[in-house]
C-alpha positions as CSV (number, residue, x, y, z in Angstrom):
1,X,-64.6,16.7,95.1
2,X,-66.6,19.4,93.9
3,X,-63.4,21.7,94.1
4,X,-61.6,20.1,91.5
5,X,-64.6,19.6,89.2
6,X,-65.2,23.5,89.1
7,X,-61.4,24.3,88.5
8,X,-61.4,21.7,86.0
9,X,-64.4,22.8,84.4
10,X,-62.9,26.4,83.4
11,X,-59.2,25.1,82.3
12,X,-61.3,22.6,79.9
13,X,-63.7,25.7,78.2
14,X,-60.3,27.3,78.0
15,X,-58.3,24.8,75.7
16,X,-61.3,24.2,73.3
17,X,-61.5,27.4,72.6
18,X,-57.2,27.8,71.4
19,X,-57.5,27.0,67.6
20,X,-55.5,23.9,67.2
21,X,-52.9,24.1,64.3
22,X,-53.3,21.9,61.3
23,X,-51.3,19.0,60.4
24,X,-48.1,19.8,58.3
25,X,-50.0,17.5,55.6
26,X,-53.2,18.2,55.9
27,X,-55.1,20.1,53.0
28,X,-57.0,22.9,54.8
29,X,-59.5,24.6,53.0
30,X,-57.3,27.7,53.8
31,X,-54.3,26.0,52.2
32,X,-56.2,24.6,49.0
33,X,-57.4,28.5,48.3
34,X,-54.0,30.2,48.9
35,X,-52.4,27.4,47.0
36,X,-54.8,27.3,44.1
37,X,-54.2,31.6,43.8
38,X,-50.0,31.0,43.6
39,X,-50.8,28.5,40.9
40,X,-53.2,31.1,38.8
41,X,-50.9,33.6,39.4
42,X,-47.8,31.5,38.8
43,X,-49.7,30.5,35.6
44,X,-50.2,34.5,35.0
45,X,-46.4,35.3,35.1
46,X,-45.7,32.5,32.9
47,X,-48.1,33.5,30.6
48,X,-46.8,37.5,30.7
49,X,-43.5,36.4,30.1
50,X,-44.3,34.6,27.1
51,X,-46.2,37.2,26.0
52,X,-43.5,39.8,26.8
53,X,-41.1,37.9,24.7
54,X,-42.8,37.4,22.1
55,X,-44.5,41.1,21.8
56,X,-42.6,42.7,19.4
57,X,-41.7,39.3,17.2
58,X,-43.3,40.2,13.6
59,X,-47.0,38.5,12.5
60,X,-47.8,37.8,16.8
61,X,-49.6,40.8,17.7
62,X,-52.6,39.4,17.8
63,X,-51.4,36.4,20.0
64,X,-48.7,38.5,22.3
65,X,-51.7,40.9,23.2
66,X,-54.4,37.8,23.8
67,X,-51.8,36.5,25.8
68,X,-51.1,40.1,27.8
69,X,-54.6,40.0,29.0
70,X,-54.7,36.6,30.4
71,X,-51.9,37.6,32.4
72,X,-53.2,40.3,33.9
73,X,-56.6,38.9,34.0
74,X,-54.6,35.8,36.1
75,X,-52.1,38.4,38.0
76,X,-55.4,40.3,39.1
77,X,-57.4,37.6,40.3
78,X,-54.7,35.5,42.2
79,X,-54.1,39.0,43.8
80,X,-57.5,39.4,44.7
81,X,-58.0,35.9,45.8
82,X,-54.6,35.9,47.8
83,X,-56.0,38.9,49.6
84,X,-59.3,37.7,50.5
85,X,-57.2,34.6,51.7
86,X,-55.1,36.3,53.8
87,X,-57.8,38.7,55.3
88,X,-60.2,35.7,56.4
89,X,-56.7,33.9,58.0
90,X,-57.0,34.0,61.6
91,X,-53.5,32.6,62.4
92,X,-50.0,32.8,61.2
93,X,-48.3,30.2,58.8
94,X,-48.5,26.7,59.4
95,X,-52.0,27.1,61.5
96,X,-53.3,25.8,58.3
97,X,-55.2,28.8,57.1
98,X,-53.4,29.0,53.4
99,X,-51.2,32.7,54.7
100,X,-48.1,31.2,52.8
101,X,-49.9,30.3,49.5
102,X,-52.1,34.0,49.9
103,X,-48.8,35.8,50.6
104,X,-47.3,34.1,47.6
105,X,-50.3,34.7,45.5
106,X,-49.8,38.2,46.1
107,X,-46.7,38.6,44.7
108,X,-46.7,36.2,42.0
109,X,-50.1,38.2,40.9
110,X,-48.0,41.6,41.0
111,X,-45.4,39.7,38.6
112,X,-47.9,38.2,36.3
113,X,-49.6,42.0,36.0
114,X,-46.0,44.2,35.5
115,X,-45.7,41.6,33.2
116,X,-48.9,41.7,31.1
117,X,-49.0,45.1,31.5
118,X,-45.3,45.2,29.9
119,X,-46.8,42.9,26.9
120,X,-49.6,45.2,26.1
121,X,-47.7,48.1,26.2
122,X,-45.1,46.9,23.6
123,X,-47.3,44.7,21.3
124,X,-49.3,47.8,21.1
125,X,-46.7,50.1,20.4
126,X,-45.2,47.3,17.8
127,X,-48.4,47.6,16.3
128,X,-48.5,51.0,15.8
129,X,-44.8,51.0,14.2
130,X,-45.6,48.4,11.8
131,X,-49.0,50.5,10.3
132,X,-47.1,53.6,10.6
133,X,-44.3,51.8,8.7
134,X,-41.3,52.9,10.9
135,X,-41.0,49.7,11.8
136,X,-39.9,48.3,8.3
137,X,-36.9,47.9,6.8
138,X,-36.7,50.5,4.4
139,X,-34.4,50.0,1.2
140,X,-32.8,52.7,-1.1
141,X,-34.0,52.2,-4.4
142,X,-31.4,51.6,-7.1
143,X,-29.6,54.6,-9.0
């Protein structure tokens, strides 16, 4: 009898300590942080490609380059987020640790910052053309 407690005893110390995946519905605190960086990033390429597309539209410099910042200020911080995520993970995806959402988080954050980036570059440049005046229409005067 005392056999089979002392081989049971070490198979027992052995399961407990195997992490034990999480359910496929179950909110982790792994999966709300790797989920909530996609969404500010997601939020950050939207945001850049707005601002992108309205960059050189006339009168919207000020908006196009308010709106180039918070995309890169988004696309940085679901980056950094996503990366802190995936750093702490101790398992693979679907062990419940948020690896999907931090791996998605890191590119939707590289999007959202080519993209701001992109926006601050040409409302800056559109800018520059319409103080310079090369950016207007110029008209021949009448002879």
């Amino acid at each position: 009898m005392s056999v089979g407690f002392v081989h049971a005893a070490p198979a027992a110390t052995h399961a407990s300590v195997h992490s034990v995946a999480a359910d496929a519905y179950e909110l982790t605190a792994g999966r709300f942080v790797g989920t909530a960086a996609a969404l500010v990033a997601l939020a950050g390429v939207i945001v850049g490609g707005l601002a992108l597309a309205r960059s050189r539209s006339a009168g919207r410099g000020g908006d196009a380059k308010r709106a180039a910042v918070v995309s890169l200020v988004a696309g940085l911080s679901g980056m950094a987020v996503g990366a802190l995520n995936l750093a702490v993970a101790d398992g693979g995806p679907g062990t419940g640790n948020g690896v999907v959402g931090g791996a998605m988080a890191l590119v939707l954050g590289l999007a959202a910052t080519v993209l701001g980036r992109l926006a601050l570059v040409r409302s800056r440049r559109g800018q520059e053309e319409s103080a310079s005046g090369r950016g207007a229409r110029r008209t021949r005067p009448a002879s």
